[in-house]
matplotlib code that plots the C-alpha trace (Angstrom):
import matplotlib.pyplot as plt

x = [73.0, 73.2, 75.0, 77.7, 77.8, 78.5, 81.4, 83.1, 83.0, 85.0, 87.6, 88.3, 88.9, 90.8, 93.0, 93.8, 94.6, 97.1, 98.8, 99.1, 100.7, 102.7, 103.8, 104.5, 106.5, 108.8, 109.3, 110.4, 112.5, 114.1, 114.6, 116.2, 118.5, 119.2, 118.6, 122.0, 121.0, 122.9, 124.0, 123.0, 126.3, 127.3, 130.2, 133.3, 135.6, 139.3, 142.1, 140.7, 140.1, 137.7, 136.9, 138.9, 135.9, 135.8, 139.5, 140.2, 143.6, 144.5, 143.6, 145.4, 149.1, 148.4, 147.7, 151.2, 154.4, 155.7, 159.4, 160.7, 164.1, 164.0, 163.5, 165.0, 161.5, 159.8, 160.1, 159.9, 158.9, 156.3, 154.6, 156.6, 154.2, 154.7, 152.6, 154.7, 155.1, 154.1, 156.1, 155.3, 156.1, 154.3, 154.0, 156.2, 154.9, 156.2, 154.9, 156.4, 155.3, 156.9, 156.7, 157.9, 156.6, 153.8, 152.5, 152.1, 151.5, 152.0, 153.8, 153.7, 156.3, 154.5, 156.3, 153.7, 154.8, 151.7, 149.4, 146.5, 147.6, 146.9, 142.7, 139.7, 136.5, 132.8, 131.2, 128.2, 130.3, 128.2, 128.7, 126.4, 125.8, 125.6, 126.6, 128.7, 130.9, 134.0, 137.3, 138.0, 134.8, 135.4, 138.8, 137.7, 135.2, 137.7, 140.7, 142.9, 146.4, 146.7, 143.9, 143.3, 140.5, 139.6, 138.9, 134.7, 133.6, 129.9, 130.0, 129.5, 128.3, 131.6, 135.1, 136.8, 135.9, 138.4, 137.9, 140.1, 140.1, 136.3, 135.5, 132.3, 132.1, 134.4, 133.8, 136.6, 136.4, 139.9, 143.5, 143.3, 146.0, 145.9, 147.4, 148.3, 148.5, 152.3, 152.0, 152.9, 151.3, 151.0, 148.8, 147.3, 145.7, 141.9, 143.0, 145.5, 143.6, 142.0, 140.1, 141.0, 144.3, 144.4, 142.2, 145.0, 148.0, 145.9, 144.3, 143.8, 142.5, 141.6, 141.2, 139.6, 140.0, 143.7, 145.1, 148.1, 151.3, 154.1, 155.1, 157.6, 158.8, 159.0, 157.2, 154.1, 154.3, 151.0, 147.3, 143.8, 142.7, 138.8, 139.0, 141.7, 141.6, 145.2, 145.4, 146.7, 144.7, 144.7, 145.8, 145.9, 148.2, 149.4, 152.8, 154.9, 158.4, 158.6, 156.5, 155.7, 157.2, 154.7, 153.7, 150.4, 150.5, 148.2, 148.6, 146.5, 145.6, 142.8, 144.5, 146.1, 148.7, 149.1, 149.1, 147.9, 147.7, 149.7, 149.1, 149.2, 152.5, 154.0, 152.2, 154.2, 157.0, 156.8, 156.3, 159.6, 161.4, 161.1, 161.8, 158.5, 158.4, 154.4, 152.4, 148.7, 146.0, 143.0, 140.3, 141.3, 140.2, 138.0, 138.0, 142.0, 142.1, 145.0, 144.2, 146.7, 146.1, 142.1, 143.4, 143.4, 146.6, 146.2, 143.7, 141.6, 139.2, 136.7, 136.9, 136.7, 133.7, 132.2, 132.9, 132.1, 135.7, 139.0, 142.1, 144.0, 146.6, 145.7, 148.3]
y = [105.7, 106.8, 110.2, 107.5, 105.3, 108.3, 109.6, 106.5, 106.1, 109.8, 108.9, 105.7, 108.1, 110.7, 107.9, 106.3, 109.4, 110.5, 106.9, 107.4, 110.8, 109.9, 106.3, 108.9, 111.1, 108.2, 107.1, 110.5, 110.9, 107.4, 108.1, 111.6, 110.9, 106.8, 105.6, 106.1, 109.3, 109.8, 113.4, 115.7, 117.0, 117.9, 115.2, 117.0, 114.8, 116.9, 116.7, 114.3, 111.7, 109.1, 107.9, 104.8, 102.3, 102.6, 101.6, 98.3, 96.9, 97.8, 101.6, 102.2, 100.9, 104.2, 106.5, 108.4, 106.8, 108.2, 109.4, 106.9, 106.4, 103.5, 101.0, 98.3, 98.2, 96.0, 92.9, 92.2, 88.5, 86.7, 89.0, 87.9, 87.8, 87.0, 88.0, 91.2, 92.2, 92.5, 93.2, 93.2, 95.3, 98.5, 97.9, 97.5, 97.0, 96.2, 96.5, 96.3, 96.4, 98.5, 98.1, 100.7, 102.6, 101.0, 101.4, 98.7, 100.4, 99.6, 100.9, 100.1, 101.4, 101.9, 102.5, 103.1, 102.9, 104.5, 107.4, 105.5, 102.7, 104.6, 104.6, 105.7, 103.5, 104.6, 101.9, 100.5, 102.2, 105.3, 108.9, 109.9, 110.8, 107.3, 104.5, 102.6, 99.6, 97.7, 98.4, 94.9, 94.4, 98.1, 96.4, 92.8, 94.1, 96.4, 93.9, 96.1, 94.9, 97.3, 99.2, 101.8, 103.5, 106.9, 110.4, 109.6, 112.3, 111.1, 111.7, 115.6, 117.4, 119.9, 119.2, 118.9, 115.7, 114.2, 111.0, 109.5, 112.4, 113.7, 116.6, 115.6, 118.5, 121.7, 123.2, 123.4, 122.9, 122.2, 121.0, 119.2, 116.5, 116.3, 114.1, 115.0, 113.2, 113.5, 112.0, 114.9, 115.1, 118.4, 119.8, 123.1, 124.5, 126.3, 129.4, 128.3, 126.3, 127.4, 125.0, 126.5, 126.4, 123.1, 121.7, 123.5, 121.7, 118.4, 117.4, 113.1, 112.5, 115.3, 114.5, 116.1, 115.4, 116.1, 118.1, 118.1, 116.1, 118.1, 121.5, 122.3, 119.0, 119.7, 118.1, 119.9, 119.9, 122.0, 121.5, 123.0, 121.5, 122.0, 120.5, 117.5, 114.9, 115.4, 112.6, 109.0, 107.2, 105.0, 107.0, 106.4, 108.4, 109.0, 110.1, 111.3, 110.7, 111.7, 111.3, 107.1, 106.9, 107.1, 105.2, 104.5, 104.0, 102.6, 102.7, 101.0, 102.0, 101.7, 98.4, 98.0, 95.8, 96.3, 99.2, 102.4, 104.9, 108.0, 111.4, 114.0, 115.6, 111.5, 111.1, 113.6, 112.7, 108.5, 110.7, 112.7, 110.1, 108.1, 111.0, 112.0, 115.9, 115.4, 113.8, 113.8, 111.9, 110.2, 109.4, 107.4, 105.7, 102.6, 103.6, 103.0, 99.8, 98.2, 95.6, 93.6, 90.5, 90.3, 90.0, 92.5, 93.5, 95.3, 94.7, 98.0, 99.1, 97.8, 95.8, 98.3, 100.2, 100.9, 103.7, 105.7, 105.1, 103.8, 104.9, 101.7, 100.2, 98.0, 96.6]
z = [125.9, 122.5, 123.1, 125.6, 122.2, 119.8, 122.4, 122.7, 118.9, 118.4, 121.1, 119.6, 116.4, 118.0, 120.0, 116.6, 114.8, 117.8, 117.0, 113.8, 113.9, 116.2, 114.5, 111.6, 113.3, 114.9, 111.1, 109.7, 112.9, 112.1, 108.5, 109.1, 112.1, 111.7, 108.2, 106.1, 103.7, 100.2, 100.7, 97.9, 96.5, 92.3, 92.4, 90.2, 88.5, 88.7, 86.7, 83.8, 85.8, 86.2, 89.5, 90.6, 91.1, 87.0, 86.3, 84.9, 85.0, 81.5, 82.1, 85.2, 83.5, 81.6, 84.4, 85.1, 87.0, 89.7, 89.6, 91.8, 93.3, 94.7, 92.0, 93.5, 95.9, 93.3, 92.1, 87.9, 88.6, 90.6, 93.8, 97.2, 100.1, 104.0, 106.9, 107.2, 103.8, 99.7, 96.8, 93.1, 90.2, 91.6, 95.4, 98.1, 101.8, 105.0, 108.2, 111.2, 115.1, 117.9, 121.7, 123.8, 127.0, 127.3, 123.6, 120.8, 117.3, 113.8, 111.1, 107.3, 105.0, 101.9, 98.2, 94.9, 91.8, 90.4, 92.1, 91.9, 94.3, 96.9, 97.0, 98.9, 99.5, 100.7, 103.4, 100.8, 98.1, 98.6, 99.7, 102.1, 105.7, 108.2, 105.6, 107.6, 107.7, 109.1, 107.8, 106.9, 105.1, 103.2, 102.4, 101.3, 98.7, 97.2, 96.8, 99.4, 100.2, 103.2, 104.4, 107.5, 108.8, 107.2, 108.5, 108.7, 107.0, 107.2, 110.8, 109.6, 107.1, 107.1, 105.7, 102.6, 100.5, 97.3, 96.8, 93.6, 91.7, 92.4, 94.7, 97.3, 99.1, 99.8, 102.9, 105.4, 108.2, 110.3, 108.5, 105.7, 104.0, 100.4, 98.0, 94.6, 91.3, 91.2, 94.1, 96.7, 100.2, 101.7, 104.9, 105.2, 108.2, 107.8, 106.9, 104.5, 102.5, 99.1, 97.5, 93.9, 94.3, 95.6, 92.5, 90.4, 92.0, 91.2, 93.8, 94.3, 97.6, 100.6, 104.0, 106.6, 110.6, 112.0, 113.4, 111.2, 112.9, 111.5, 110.7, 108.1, 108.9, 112.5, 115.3, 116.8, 120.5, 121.3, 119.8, 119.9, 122.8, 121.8, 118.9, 119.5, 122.3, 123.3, 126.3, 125.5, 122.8, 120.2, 116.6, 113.2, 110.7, 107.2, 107.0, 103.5, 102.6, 99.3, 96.3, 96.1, 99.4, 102.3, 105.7, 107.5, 111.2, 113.6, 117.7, 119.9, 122.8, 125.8, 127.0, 130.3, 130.0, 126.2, 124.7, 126.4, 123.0, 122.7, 122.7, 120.0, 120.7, 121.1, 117.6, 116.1, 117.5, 115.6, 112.4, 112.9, 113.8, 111.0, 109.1, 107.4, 105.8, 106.5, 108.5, 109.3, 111.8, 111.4, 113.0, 116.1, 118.9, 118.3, 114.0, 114.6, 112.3, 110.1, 107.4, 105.5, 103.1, 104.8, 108.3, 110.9, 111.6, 115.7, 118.1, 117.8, 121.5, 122.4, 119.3, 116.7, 115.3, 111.4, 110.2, 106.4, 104.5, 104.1, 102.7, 101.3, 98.9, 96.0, 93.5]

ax = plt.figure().add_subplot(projection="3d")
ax.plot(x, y, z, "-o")
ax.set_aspect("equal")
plt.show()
């Protein structure tokens, strides 16, 4: 009986400390895979700059003007609203909604007056891999007039990261879209790209997803078929005029009846049309979000997801 007493005593043990390893092995698994993680990254601040979350007002009247042509886009008196549209002395947005072919998207026709009108924004306001949020909240808590869903970069661990003038991470990974402090946009595909040289030109924002939308100007009727889904869905897009000049577009899409999306080649094909030199897309599908004045401007699938960042427009 003793010997029975002393055996059942060791299992109990050896049954507790299997539970425990195992509870502990869950946890590290949770924490590793699930948990948002701050990715460990030497965060380099380019061109002088200070990152955008430490502007005040006063500092960014000081930040350099873009050479504009189209003065007439602003307004020297009180800001102008409507549901549609915003215009004060450095911003001028409209957007506008097209129905054709079975396809509802969204396009707003964006001037700047200064560079750094045109932001980024981490979800939690950190960088790291599986911070998350919605695109509306991202843009409530950083005062965006116009806000669209990013490229999701914490979805990886690969793929050029500028974020208001600080480099996150340099690795390339597919085309990149960067924007410069005078306000440029150019694309470059993988083998084009040289991080150096970029920082050079002066780098403001990077973006990594694409493909790219436009060639030389031209549209792109053909893409990497592994690497792009290339059948109707819904898109989001940055497209370039000129410097201060730009658009951001959003189609919807998964919606019988509504709006059935677009594919790459029709993407490309909105940009040109408008007459954009660049054009570039983002992350799509359900991320595919527009926000104006705190109101969701489309109705993204399956009612939208979270995602890691935001590109918007604050005045």
């Amino acid at each position: 009986m003793k010997n029975n007493g002393k055996n059942i005593k060791i299992s109990i043990v050896i049954f507790i400390d299997t539970l425990l390893v195992g509870l502990g092995l869950v946890g590290f698994a949770l924490f590793h895979h699930a948990m948002p993680q701050s990715m460990d990254t030497d965060i380099q601040i380019l061109n002088n700059t200070v990152l955008a979350e430490e502007l005040n007002a006063e500092e960014l009247n000081t930040y350099e003007q873009l050479d504009s042509k189209v003065v007439d886009k602003y307004t020297t008196g009180e800001i102008i609203e409507t549901d549609t549209s915003y215009i004060s002395e450095d911003l001028n947005i409209k957007i506008d909604r097209v129905q054709e072919n079975n396809v509802t998207y969204y396009v707003a026709d964006i001037y700047i007056n200064n560079y750094t009108d045109l932001m980024t924004a981490f979800a939690m306001d950190t960088y790291g891999k599986a911070f998350v949020d919605d695109t509306l909240d991202m843009a409530i808590e950083n005062n965006a007039i116009l806000a669209i869903s990013g490229d999701y970069y914490g979805n990886g661990e690969d793929g050029i990261v500028i974020r208001n003038g600080a480099l996150y991470r340099d690795d390339v990974e597919c085309d990149v879209l960067v924007m410069n402090t005078d306000g440029t946009m150019e694309t470059y595909t993988e083998d084009e790209f040289d991080i150096d040289t970029v920082i050079a030109n002066g780098a403001y924002q990077a973006w990594s997803f694409g493909p790219m939308l436009l060639d030389g100007g031209k549209v792109i009727t053909e893409f990497d078929a592994s690497r792009h889904v290339l059948k109707d869905n819904p898109r989001c897009g940055i497209g370039y005029f000129e410097s201060g000049h730009y658009c951001f577009i959003v189609v919807d899409g998964r919606q019988e009846g509504y709006s059935e999306g677009v594919t790459l080649d029709e993407f490309s094909q909105i940009f040109y049309d408008l007459g954009c030199k660049v054009a570039y897309n983002m992350d799509g599908g359900k991320s595919a979000v527009m926000v104006f004045m705190d109101e969701v401007v489309n109705q993204p699938a399956s009612g939208g997801r979270e995602i890691s960042d935001i590109v918007f427009i604050a005045d």
